[in-house]
N, C-alpha and C positions, 0 to 999 in steps of 0.2 A: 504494500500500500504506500499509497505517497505522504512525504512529512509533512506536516504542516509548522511551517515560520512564522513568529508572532516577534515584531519588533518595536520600538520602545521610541517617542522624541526623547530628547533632553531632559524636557520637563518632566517626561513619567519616571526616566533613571532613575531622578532622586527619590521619586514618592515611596516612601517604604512600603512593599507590596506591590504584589501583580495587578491586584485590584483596585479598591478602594475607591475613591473620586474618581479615578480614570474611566472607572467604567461606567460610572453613572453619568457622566460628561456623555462616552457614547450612546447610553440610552435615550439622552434628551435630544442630541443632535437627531437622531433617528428618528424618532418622533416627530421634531420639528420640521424636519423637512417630507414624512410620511406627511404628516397634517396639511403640508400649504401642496404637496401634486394629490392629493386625492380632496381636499378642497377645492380644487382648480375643476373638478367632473362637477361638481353641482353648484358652484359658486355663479359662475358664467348664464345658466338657466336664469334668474331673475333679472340678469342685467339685457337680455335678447330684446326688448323694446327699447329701451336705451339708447343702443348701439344701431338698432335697424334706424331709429330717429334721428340720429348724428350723421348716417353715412346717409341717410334714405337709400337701404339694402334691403334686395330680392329676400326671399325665404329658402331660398337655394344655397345663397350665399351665406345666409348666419347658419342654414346647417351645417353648412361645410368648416363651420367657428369650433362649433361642437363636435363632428366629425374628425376633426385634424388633431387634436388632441389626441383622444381616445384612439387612434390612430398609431398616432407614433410613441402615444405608452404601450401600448398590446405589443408593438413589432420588433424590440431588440429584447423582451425581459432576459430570455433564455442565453439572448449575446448576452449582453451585459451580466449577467452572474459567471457565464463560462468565463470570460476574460478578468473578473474578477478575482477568479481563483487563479489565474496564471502569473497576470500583470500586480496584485495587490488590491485588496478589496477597499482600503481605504485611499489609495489611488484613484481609483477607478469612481467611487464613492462620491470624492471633490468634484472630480472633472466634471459626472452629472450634475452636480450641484451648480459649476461654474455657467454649465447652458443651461440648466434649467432657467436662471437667476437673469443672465441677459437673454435670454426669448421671453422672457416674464416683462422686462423692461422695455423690447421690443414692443410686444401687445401693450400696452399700458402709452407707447406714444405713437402707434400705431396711425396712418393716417385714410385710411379705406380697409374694407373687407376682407382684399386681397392678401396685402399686407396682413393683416391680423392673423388671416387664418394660417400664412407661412411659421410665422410667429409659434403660434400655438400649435403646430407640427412639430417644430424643434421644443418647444418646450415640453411636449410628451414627451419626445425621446429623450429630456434630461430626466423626465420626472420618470421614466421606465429605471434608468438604470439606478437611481436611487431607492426606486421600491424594490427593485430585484436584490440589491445588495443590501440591506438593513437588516433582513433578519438573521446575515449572516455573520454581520456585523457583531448584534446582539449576544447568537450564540457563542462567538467565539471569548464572550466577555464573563459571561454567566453558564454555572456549570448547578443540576441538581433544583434543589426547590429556590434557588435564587433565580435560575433561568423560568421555571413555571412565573414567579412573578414577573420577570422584567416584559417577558410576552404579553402579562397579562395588561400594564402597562401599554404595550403596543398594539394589543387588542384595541382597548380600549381609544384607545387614539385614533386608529382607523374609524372606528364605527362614529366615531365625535365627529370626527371631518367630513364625514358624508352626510351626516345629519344635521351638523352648524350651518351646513353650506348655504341656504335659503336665510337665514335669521343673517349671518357676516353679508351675504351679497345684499340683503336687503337692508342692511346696515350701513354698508358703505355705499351704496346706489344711489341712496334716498338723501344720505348726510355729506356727501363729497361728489363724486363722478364714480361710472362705471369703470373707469380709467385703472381706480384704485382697486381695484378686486383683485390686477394687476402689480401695480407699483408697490404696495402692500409687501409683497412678498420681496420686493431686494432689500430693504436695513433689517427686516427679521432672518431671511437668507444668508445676510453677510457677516452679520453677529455668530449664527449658528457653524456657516463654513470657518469661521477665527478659530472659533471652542476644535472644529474638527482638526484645523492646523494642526494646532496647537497640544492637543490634549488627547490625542486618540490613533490607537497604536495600528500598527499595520501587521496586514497576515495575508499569506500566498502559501499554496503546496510548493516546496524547495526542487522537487523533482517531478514539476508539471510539465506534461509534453506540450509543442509547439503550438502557436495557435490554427485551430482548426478552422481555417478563413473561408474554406471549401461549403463547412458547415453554416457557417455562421450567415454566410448569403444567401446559403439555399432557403433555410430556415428563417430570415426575417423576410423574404420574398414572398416565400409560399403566407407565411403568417398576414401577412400587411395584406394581400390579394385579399384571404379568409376574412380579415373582420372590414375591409371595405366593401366586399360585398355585402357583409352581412349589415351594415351601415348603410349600402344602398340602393340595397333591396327593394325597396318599399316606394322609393320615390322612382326608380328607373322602373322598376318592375321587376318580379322575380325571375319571371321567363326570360325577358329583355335578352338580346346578345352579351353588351357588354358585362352583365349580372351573371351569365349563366358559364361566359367565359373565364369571370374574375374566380369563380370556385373549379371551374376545371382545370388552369391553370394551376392553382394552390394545391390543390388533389395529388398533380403530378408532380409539381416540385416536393412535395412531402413525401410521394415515392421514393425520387431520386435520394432525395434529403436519407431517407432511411436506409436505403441501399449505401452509398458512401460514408453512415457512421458503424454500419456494421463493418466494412472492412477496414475502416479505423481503429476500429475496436478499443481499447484504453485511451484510444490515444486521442478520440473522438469528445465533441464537444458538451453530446448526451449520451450517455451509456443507457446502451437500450436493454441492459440489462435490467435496469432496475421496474420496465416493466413485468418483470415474473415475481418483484415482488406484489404480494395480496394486496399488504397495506398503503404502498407506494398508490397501485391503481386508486384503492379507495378513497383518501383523499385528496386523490387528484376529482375523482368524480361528485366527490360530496363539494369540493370548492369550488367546480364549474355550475354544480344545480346550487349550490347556495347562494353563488352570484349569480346567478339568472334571476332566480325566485325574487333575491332580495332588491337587488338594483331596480329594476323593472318596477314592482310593486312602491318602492318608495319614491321614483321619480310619478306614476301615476299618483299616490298619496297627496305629495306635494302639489299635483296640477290641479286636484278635485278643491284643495282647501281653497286654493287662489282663483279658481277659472267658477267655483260652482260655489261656494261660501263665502265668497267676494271679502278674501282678505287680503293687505297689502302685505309684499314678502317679507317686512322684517315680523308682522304680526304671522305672518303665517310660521317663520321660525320659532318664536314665541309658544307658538301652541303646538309645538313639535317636540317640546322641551322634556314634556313624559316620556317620549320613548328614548330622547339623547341620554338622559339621566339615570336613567333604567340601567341603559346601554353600559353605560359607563360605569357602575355602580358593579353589575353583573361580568364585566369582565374583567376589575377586580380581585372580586372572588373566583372566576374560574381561574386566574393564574396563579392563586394558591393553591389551585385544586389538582392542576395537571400530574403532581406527583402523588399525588396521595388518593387518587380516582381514577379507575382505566379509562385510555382519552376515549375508545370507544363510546363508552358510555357519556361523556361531554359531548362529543362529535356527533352520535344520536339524540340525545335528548334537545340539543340546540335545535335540531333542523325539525325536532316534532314541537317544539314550543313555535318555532316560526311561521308552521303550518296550523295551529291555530291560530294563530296571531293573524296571521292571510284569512281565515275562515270568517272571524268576528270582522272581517269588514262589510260584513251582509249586516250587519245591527244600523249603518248608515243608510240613508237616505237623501231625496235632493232636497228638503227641508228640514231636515233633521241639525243639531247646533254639534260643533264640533268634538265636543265631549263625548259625540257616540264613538267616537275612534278611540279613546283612551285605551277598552279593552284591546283591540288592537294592538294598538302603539305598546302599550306593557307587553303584550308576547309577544310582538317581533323585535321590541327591543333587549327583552330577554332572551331571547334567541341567538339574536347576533351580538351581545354581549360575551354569553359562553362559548361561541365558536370560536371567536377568531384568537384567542390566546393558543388553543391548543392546534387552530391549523396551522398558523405560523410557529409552533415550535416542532410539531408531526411533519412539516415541510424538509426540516433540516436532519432531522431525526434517522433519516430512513438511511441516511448515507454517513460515510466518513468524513469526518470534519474537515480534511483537505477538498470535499466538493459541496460544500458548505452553501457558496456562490451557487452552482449551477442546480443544486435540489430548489433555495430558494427563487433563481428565476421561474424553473418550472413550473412550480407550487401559483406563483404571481402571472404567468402565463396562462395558467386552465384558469384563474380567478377574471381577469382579463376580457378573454374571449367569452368567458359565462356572462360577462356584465353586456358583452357584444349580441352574445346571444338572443339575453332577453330584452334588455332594451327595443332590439331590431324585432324580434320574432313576436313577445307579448305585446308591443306597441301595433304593431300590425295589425293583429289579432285587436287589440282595443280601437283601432279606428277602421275597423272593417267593422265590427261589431254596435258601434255606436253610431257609427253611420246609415248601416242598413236597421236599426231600432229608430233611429228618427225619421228614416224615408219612409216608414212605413205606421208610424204613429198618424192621427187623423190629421193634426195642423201639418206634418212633413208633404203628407198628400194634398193638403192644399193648394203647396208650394210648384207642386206638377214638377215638370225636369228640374228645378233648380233646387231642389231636396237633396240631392246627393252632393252638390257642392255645400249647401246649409251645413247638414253634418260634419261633414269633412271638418268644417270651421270650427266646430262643437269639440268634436274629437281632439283638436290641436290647441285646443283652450280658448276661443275666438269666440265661442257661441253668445255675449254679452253685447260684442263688437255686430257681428250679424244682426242681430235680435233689433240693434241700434239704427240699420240699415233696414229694418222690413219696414212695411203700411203700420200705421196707427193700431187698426183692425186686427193686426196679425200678430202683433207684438207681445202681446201677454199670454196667446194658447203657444206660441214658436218658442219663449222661455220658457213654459212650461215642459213642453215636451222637449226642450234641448236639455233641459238641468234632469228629466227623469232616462233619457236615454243617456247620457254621461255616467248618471249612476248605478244603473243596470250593464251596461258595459264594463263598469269599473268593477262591479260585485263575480261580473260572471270571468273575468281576467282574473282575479284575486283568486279566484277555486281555482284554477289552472293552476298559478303558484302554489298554492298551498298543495296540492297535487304532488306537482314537482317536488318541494320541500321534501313532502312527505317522502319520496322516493330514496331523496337523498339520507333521510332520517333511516331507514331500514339498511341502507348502506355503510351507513357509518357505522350501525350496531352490527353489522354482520362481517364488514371487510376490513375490519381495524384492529390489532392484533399486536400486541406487545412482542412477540418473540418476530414479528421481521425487524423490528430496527436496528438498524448497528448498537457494536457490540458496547461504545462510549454510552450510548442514550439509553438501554438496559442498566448499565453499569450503576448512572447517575440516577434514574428512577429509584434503584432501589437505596440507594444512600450510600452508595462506595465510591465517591469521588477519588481520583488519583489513584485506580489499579490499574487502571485502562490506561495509563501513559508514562512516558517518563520524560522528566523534563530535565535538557542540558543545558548548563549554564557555560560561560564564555569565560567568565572570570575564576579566581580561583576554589578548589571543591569545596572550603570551609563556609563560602556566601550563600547566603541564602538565595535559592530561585529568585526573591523578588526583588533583591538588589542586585542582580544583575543585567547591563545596560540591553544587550540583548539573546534572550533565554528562546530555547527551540523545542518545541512540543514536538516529540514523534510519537504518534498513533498505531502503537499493537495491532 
């Protein structure tokens, strides 16, 4: 197996210990910068009026705002964690950070659509490689029930940033410029990247092979084709050429892609080995259905409160704050929990609280006050509280710490694509659905051919705006039946999810498995930190490992 290198600035030399502040430096760093690219997916929604009023921009063109993103986070994770492990994870770490920070400040002085949406292409692919690399980051700092918490930590932080995202955009929209949902993120960026300089050690396998550059293009190729179609799907059409081509293409280069890392073999960028493990599959598969379920489900959430209970965004993050807080509270305690509870059992019961949590959204109505979501909002934010400390620590778990980087792109890749998924796939589904319920409601038939464009509007959160444009005469039966089909579409999407959850819930109790993980993450489960390695120091035998400037983990 390969060694793993952990090397030390200046500043940690002297710190007495391997540990201590140094590592909690990197858990903040990690978080802070998790926080502001997964911010960046829901923050950008409340400001799209905004921005279309600044630029007077097509609906084509602010997709393409949100599109480019999510874009160019989905299409290197799996690069960036393999080169992570070659080149140095906290290398590699900055750099993301360095583009993330100036494409941030790009969009943020942005001067047309074009521009922005370039912008926000490279800012995904800074904000890929820093989500790819952070939990590897993490692990390599925290060993045992310290690592269950720091996850839990990072859990928790993920689920906050996706859920702040409405309340901060509608914070900063309403009280500054949409500008700043951008600019925001370079003095808390640059604060954060100093601490990393400065403060946080570096680590690479010492006898990693070459880079797999073969791989690495096949596989962001084939990737980027996969969630751009499934990004534009809906607007090109599924059938379309260029839609039907961009997944046959992706298809093939994943062929190819799998054919050249197998005769790579070690030496390859993903060892295709680790699909024969059980547990490896399973939460690969339980984090792509938990990201469908869940992303999908809470960007609908968010449109119903703002498009159908006519709240403004910072109010609508406001009354979101049950399920953030849940969220937050609950991931908490499942990263004390990971060692002392088999993740199975976490990993299952999250995705069946989640699936109720999706079910109680039928207690809602298009009259009803928002307080009917609460049930809701408490199980799926207790859902996704408990999951994600133990999928991101089961991410890195499965493998040896020298491939630390490349399990957690993976891991951040099936999460990725599941947000692609649903997004593209459940949104579909909810504006087909709400569309042909108002065409076919009495006032839609009123409307004779222009019913299907009505909906359409209804479905994309317009239906107030419509409503604003029909007859006198029409305007009170066309809001009624746009606010009751919005909600009946949104109920019968929500079973789907909870569906999916549920699927995912049975998987997670059935394919998760304490004896596939390497033999470190066994080891530390059960409380024998330091059998599973041995650590050489540089200096002389009488120092201690943690005064020495720089000590070398090799992995049994």
């Amino acid at each position: 197996m390969m060694a793993e290198r952990t090397t030390r600035t200046p500043h940690q030399a002297a710190e007495p210990g391997a540990g201590g502040a140094g590592r909690v430096w990197t858990l903040a760093v990690v978080c802070v910068a998790t926080f502001m690219l997964l911010l960046d997916l829901t923050v950008v929604n409340v400001a799209l009026p905004d921005i279309r009023e600044d630029f007077d921009a097509s609906f084509t063109s602010l997709q393409w705002v949100l599109d480019a993103y999510a874009l160019g986070l989905a299409a290197v994770l799996l690069t960036a964690g393999s080169l992570a492990d070659r080149l140095g994870r906290k290398r590699m770490f900055n750099f993301g950070f360095v583009v993330f920070l100036l494409a941030s400040l790009a969009c943020g002085l942005a001067t047309d659509t074009a521009v922005l949406s370039v912008a926000r292409g490279i800012q995904g692919l800074g904000g890929a490689v820093l989500f790819a690399i952070g939990p590897a980051l993490i692990g390599q700092e925290y060993q045992g029930k310290d690592r269950g918490k720091a996850f839990g930590v990072f859990g928790g932080v993920v689920g906050l940033s996706i859920a702040f995202g409405p309340l901060i955009g509608g914070a900063l929209t309403d009280g500054l410029s949409w500008r700043w949902i951008f600019l925001v993120n370079v003095p808390v960026g640059l604060l954060a990247l100093l601490i990393s300089l400065l403060r946080m050690r570096e680590s690479r396998a010492e006898s990693a092979p070459a880079v797999d550059w073969w791989g690495l293009v096949l596989f962001s190729s084939a990737l980027t084709l996969l969630v751009l179609g499934l990004l534009r799907g809906e607007a090109d059409g599924w059938g379309s050429s260029p839609i039907v081509a961009m997944f046959g293409a992706s298809a093939l280069l994943l062929v190819v892609f799998t054919v050249v890392e197998r005769r790579l073999g070690e030496r390859a960028m993903l060892q295709l080995s680790l699909f024969r493990n059980v547990t490896f599959n399973g939460v690969s598969a339980v984090t792509l259905l938990c990201a469908a379920a869940t992303m999908s489900a809470l960007f609908l959430l968010v449109s119903y409160v703002q498009n159908v209970l006519a709240f403004s965004p910072w109010e609508t993050g406001l009354r979101f704050l049950p399920l953030t807080l849940t969220l937050f509270v609950a991931a908490a305690v499942a990263g004390s929990l990971t060692t002392r509870v088999p993740q199975r059992l976490l990993m299952g019961s999250s995705l069946a609280l989640i699936a109720i949590g999706l079910l109680l959204v039928a207690l809602t109505g298009p009259d009803t006050s928002w307080t009917a979501l609460l049930p809701s909002m408490f199980g799926i934010g207790l859902g996704m509280g408990l999951f994600n400390p133990p999928r991101a620590s089961l991410s890195i778990a499965v493998v040896e710490p020298s491939k630390a980087g490349m399990a957690s792109g993976i891991s951040e890749t099936f999460q990725q694509v599941g947000v692609a998924i649903g997004i593209a796939g459940f949104g579909a589904i909810f504006q087909s659905r709400v569309t042909n319920l108002f065409a076919e409601s009495e006032a839609g038939r009123r409307l004779g051919p222009d019913a299907h464009e009505f909906g359409e509007a209804v479905a994309a959160g317009g239906g107030a705006e419509a409503v604003g444009r029909a007859p006198d005469g029409l305007a009170s039966a066309l809001d009624e039946a746009a606010r009751t089909a919005f909600v009946d579409g949104l109920t019968d999407v929500m079973f789907i999810c909870a569906v999916v959850a549920a699927v995912g819930a049975v998987i997670g109790f059935a394919f998760i498995r304490t004896r596939d993980l390497h033999e470190s993450a066994r080891t530390e489960e059960h409380g024998h930190e330091g059998h599973h390695s041995v650590t050489k120091s540089t200096g002389p035998a009488a120092h201690p490992a943690g005064d020495s400037p720089v000590p070398t983990t090799a992995s049994l």
